[in-house]
C-alpha positions as CSV (number, residue, x, y, z in Angstrom):
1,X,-44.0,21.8,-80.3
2,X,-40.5,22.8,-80.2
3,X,-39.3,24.7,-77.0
4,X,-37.7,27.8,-77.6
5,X,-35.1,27.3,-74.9
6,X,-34.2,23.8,-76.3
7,X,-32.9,25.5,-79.5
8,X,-30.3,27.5,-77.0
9,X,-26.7,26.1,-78.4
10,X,-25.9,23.2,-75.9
11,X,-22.8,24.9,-74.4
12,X,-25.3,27.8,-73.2
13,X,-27.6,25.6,-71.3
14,X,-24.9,23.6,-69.9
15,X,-23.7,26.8,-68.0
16,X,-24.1,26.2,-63.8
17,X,-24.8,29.7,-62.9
18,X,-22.1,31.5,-60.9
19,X,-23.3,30.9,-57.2
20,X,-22.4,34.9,-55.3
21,X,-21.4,34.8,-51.4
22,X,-25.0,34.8,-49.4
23,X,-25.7,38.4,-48.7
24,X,-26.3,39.4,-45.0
25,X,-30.2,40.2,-46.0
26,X,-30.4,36.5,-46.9
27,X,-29.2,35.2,-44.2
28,X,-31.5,37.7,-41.9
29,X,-34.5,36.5,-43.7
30,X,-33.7,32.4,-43.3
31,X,-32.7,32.1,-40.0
32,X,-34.5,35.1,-38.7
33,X,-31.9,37.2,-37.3
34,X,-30.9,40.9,-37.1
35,X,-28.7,41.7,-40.2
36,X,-26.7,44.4,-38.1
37,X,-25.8,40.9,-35.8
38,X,-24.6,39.2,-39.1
39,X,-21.1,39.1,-39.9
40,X,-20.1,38.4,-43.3
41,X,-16.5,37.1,-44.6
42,X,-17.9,35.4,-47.8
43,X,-16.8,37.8,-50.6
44,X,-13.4,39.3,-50.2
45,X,-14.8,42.8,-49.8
46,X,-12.5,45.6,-48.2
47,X,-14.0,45.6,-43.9
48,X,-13.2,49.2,-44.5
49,X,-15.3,50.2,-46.8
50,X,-15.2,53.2,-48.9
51,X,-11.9,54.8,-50.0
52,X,-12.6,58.5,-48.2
53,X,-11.7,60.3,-51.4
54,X,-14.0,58.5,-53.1
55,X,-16.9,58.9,-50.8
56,X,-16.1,62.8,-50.9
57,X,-16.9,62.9,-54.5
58,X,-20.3,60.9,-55.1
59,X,-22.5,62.7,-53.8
60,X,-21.3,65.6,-56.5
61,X,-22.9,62.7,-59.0
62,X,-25.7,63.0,-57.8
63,X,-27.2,66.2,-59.7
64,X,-26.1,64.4,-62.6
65,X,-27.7,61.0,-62.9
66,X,-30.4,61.8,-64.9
67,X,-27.7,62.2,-68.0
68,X,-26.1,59.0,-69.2
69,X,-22.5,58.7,-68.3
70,X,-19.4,59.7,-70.2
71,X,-19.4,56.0,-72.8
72,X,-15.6,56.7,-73.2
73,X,-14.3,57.2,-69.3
74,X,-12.4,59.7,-69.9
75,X,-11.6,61.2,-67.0
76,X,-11.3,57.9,-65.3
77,X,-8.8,56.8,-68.3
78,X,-6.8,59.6,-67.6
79,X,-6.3,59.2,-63.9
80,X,-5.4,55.3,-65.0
81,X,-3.4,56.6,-68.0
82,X,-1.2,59.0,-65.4
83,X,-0.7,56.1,-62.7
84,X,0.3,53.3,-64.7
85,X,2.3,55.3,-67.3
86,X,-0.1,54.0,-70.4
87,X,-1.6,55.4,-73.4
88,X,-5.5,56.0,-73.0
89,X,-5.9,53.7,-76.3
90,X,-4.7,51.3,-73.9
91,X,-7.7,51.0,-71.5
92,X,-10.9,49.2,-71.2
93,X,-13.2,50.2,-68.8
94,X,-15.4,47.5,-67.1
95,X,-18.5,47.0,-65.0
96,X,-16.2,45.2,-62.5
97,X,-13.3,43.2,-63.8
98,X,-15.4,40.3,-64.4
99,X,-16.5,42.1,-67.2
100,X,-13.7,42.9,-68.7
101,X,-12.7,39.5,-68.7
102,X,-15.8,38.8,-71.1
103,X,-14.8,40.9,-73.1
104,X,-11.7,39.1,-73.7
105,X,-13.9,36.0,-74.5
106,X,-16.2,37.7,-76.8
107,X,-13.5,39.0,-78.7
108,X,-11.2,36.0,-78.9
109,X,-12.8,32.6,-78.3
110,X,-15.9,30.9,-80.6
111,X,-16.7,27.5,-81.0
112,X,-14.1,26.2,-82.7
113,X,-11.3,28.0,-79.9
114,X,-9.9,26.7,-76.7
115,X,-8.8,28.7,-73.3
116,X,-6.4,27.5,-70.9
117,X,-6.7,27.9,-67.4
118,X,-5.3,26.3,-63.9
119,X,-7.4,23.8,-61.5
120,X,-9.2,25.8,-58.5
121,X,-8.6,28.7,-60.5
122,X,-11.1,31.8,-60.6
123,X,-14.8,30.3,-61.9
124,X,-15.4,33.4,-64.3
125,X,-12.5,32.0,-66.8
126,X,-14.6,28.6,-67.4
127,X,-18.1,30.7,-66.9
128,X,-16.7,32.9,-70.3
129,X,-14.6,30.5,-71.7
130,X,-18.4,28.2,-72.1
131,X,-20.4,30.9,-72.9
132,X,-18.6,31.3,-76.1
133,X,-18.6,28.1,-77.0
134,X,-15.1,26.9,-76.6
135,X,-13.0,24.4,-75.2
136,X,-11.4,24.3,-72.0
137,X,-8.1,22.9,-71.1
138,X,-7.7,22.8,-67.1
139,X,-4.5,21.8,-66.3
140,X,-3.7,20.2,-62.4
141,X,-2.9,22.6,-59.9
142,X,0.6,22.7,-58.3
143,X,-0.1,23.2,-54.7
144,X,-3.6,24.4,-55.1
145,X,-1.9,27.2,-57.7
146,X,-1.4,27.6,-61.2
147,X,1.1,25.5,-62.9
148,X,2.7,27.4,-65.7
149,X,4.8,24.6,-66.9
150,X,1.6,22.4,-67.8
151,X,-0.2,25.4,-69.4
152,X,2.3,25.9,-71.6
153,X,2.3,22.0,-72.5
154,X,-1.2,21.9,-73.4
155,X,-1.5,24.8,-75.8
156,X,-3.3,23.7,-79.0
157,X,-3.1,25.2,-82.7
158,X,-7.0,26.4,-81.8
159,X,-5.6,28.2,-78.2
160,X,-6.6,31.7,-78.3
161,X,-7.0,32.7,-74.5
162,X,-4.6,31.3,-71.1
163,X,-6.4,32.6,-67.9
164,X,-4.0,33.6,-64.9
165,X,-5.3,34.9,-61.4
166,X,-2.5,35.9,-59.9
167,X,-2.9,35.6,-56.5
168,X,-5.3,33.6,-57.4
169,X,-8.9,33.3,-56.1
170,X,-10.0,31.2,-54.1
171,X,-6.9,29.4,-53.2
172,X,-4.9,32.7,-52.2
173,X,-1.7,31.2,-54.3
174,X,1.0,33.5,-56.1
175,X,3.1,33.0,-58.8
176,X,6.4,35.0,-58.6
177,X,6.5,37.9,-61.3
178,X,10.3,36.3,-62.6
179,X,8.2,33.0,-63.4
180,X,4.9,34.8,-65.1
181,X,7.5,36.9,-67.3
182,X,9.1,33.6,-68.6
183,X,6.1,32.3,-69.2
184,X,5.2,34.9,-71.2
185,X,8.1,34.2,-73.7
186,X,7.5,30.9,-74.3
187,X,3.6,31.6,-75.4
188,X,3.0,32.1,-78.9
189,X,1.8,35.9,-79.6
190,X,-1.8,34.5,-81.2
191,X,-2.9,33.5,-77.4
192,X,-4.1,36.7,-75.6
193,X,-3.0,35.9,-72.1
194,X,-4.9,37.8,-69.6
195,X,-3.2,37.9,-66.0
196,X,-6.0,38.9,-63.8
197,X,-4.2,40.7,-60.5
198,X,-7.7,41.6,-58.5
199,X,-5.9,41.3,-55.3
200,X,-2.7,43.2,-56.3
201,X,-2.6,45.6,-53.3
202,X,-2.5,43.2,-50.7
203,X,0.9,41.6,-52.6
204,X,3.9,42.8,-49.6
205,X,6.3,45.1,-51.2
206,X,8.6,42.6,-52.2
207,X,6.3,40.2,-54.1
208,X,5.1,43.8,-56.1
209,X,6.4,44.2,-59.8
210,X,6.0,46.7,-62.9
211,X,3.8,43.9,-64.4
212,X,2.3,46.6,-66.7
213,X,6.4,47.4,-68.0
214,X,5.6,43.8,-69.8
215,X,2.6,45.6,-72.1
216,X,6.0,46.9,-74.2
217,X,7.3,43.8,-75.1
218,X,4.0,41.0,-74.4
219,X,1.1,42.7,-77.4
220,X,-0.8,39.7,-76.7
221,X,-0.5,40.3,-72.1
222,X,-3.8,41.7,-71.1
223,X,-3.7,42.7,-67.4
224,X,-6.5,43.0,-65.6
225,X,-7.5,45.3,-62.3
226,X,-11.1,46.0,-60.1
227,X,-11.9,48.7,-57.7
228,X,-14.2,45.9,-55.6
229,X,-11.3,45.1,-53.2
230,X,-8.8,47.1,-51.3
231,X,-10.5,50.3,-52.9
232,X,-14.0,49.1,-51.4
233,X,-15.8,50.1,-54.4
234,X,-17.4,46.1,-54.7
235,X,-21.3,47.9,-55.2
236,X,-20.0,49.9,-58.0
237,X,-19.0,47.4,-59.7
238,X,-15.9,48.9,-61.8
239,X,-12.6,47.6,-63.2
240,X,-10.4,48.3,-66.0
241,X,-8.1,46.1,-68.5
242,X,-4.6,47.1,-69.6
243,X,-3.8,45.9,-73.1
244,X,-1.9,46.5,-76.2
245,X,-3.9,49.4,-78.1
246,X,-4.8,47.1,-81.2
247,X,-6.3,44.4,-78.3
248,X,-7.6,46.9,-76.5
249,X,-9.7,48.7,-79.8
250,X,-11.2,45.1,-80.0
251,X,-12.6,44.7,-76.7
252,X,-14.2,48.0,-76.6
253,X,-15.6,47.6,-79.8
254,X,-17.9,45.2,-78.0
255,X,-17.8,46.8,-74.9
256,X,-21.6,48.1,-74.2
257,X,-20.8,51.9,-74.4
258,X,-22.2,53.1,-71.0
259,X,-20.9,49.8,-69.2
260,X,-19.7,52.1,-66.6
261,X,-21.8,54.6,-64.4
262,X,-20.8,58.0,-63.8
263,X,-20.8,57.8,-59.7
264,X,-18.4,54.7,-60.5
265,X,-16.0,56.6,-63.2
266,X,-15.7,59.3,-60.0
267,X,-15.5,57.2,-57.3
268,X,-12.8,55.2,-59.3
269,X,-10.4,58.2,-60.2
270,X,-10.5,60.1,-56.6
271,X,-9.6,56.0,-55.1
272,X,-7.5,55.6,-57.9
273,X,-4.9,58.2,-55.8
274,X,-5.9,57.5,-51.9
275,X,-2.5,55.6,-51.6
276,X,-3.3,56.3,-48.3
277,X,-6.5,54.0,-48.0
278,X,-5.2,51.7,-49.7
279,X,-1.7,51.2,-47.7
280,X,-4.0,51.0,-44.2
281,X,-6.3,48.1,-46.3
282,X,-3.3,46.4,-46.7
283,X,-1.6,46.8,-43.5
284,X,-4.9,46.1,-41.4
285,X,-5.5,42.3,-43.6
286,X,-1.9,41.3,-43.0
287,X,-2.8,41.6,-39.4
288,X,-5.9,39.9,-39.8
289,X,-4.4,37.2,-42.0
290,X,-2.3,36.4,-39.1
291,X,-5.0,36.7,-36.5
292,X,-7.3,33.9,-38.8
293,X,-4.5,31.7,-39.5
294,X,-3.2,31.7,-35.8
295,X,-7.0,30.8,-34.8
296,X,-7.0,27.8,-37.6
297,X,-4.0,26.5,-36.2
298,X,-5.1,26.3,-33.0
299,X,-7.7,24.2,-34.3
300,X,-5.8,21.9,-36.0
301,X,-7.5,23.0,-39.3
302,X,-4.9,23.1,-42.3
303,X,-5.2,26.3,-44.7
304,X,-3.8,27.5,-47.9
305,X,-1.4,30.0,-47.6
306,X,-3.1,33.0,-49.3
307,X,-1.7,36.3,-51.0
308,X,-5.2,37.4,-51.1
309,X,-7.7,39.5,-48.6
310,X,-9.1,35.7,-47.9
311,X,-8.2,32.4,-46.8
312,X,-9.0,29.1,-47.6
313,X,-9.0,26.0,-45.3
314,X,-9.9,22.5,-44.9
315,X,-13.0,21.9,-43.0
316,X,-14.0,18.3,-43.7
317,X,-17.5,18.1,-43.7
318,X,-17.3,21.8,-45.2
319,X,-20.8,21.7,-45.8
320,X,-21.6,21.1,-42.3
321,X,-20.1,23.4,-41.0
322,X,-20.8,26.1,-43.4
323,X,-24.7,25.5,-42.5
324,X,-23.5,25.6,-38.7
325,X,-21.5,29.0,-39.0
326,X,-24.8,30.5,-40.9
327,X,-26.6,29.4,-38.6
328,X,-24.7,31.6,-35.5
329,X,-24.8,34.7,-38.2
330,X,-21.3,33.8,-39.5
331,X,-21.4,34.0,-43.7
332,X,-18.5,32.5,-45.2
333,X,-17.8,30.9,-48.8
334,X,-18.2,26.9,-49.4
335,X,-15.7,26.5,-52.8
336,X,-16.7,22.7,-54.3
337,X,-17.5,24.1,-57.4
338,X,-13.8,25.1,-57.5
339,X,-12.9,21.5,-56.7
340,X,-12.8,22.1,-53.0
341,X,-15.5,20.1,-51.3
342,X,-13.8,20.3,-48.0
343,X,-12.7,23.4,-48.1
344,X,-14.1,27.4,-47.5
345,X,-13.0,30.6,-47.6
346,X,-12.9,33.3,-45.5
347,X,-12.2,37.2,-46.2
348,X,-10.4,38.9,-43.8
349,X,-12.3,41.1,-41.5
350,X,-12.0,43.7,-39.0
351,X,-10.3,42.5,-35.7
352,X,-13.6,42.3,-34.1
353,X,-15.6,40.0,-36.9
354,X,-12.1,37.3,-37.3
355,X,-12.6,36.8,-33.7
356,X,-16.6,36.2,-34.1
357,X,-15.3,34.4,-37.1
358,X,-13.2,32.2,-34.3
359,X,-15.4,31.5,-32.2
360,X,-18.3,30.4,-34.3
361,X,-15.9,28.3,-35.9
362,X,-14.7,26.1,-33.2
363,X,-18.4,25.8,-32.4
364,X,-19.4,24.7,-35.5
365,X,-16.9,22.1,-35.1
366,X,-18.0,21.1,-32.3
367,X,-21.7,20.3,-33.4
């Protein structure tokens, strides 16, 4: 008797699933402690929390949740329309940016395609790339970041998608707008090329640039944004994609129409403007960043210098001490499947959890 599961195409059941940060309730559960004792640094959410603005308007949403939300976004679209100076044709709404970012795979790649994409870069691009059946082309990192050079020398006549983080997760790297632009030029227009900036507000000042000016001139540039990270709105799972309106008609012609709920399309648009939440989010992980990185040095521990709300470091026996850190209530993110075995990653806390981060740490290496 033939298996239904075994008739699943080969590339489908080949897929490792994507392994999320251990939540706190886990942990609580396994090693039977008290989850408000747990501190958890394992998936780059904002210590924060929610933007203010954004808290102010859910609970209008919730007289309304027995109505299915608004399939088109539009008030959403129009708050991104106003802030990034696009068209509303322009937008595709996600659940997360993740999503969006399978969208781009659904519409452009099959099994007869390839996709492009950097060593240690984010796990989605080969997670989509697989599940529709094409080829990937991983090209060696250049100090643990992407190197545009040798994606551009690997292109094939069957390329139809390049995958960018940029910073990149989980190795925190950056490559300098003046460099992605160039790159850019030398693509061929038939490979969408999605630059994926989810940790774009934590970039300093002089590292931020008009990348959505390049939507004029790039048809086939599809940036993409979330609301998980220095807007704090990671459990309502929302993002967007900016893209040329032809590209962008595509993706949400397979978008699922009510992809988005209606507490996340308000939430979104009153974050969207709380420049002021967003500038304190920013400003409160470059001091953390600091505060980590001066503690890893004192421990002799090497790390990759990140642009990100994270950081990643070399830990040895990661596994180890992973196990060890859980173990004191301390969650952070093992990253072998990234091609990191010795490495983890760390999200920037509050002042409070890096230091209980710290400590646990030189414990743990200790043990």
């Amino acid at each position: 008797m033939i298996d239904a599961c075994e008739l699943s195409p080969s590339y489908i059941r080949a897929i490792a699933p994507y392994q999320p940060g251990k939540p706190i309730s886990e942990l609580a559960r396994e090693m039977g402690l008290e989850e408000a004792a747990i501190v958890k640094l394992a998936s780059n959410e904002n210590p924060l929390g929610v933007s203010p603005l954004a808290r102010e308007v859910m609970g209008a949403q919730l007289e309304g949740l027995a109505r299915y939300p608004d399939g088109n976004g539009f008030e959403l679209k129009q708050a991104v329309a106003v802030r990034y100076r696009v068209g509303q044709d322009q937008i595709v709404l996600g659940n997360g940016s993740n999503d969006v970012l399978e969208l781009v795979a659904r519409c452009f790649l099959h099994n007869h395609t390839s996709a492009v994409m950097s060593q240690h870069a984010f796990v989605v691009y080969h997670l989509a790339t697989q599940v529709a059946g094409a080829a990937t082309l991983e090209t060696p990192a250049r100090d643990y970041g992407h190197d545009l050079h040798a994606m551009a020398s690997v292109l094939r006549d069957d390329t139809r998608v390049i995958w960018i983080a940029n910073p990149n997760n989980p190795t925190g790297t950056f490559v300098p707008a003046a460099e992605v632009e160039a790159f850019l030029r030398r693509v061929p227009r038939r490979v969408i090329v999605v630059v994926d900036e989810a940790y774009n507000e934590y970039l300093p000042d002089e590292l931020q640039a008009d990348s959505v000016r390049w939507l004029a001139q790039f048809p086939n540039l599809v940036i993409t944004r979330t609301f998980s990270k220095a807007y704090g709105l990671a459990g309502l799972r929302i993002g967007f994609a900016l893209a040329h309106p032809e590209v962008a008609d595509l993706m949400n012609r397979v978008r699922q129409p009510f992809n988005v709920s209606s507490m996340a399309q308000a939430a979104a648009a009153a974050a969207l403007n709380d420049r002021e939440f967003v500038h304190k989010s920013a400003q409160l992980n470059r001091a953390g960043m600091r505060q980590i990185i001066d503690g890893l040095q004192r421990l002799g521990l090497e790390h990759i210098p990140s642009f990100g709300n994270f950081v990643s470091f070399r830990a040895g026996a990661a596994l180890h001490v992973y196990q060890r850190l859980l173990q004191q209530g301390v969650i952070v993110r093992p990253i072998g499947m990234y091609g990191l075995p010795e490495h983890l990653r760390v999200t920037i806390g509050l002042p409070a959890e890096n230091e209980r981060f710290l400590g646990a740490l030189r414990t743990a290496l200790h043990a």
